[in-house]
C-alpha positions as CSV (number, residue, x, y, z in Angstrom):
1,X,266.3,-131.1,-3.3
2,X,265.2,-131.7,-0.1
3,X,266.6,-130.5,2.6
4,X,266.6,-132.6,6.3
5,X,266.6,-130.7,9.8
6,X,267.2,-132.4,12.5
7,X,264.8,-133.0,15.6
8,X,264.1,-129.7,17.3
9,X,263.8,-129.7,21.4
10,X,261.5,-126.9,22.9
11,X,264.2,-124.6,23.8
12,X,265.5,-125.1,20.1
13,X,261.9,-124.4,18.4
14,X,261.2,-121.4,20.8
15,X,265.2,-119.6,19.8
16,X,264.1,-120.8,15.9
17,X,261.1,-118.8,16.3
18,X,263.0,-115.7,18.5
19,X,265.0,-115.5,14.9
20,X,262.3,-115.8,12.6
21,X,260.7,-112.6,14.5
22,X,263.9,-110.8,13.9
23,X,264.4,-111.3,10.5
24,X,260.1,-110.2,10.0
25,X,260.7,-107.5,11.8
26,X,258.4,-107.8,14.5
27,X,256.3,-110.3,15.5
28,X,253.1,-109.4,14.5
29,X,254.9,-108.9,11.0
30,X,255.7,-112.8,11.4
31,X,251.8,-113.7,12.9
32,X,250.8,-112.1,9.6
33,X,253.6,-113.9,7.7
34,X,252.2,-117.3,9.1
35,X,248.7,-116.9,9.2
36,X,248.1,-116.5,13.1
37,X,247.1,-113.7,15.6
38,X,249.6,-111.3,17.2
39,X,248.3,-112.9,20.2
40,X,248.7,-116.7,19.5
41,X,252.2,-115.6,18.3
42,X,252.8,-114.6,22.1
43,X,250.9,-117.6,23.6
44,X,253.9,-119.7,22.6
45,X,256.6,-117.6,22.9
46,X,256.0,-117.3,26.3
47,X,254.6,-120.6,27.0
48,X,251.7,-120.8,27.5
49,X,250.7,-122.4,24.3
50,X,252.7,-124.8,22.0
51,X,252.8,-124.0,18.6
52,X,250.5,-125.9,16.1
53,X,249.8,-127.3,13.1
54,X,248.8,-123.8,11.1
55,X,251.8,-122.1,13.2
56,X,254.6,-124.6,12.5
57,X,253.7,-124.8,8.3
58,X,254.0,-121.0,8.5
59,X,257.7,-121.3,9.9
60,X,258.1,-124.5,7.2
61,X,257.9,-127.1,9.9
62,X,256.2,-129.8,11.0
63,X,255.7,-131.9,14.4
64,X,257.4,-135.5,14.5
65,X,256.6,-137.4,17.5
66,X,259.9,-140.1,18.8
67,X,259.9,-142.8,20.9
68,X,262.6,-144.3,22.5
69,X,263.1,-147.2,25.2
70,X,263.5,-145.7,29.1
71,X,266.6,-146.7,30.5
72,X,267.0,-149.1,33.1
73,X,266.6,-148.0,36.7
């Protein structure tokens, strides 16, 4: 069965990943549960990086990229 998430914003992806650290325990338990430094982990947390490819299959996501028309000014 496959299971659809909706669209994540940044705030969203950044709380997702606040949770995930919680429920690892720490988060150099989740860097290791993902496959990333301790350090890349805190990168994105704190913003300085955005998470990528490697990262975001860890947590069981992916990165879709919308479009959508401007509105009229």
């Amino acid at each position: 069965m496959v299971v659809s998430m909706k669209p994540m914003k940044n705030d969203e992806i950044l709380a997702y990943i606040w949770q995930r650290i919680e429920r690892a325990g720490s988060q150099a338990a989740l860097a290791r549960e993902c496959g990333i430094s301790p350090q890349y982990l805190n990168y994105v947390i704190s913003g300085r990086q955005e998470p990528g490819p490697k990262f975001l299959a860890g947590l069981g996501l992916s990165r879709v990229i919308t479009y959508q028309e401007q509105e009229e000014r």
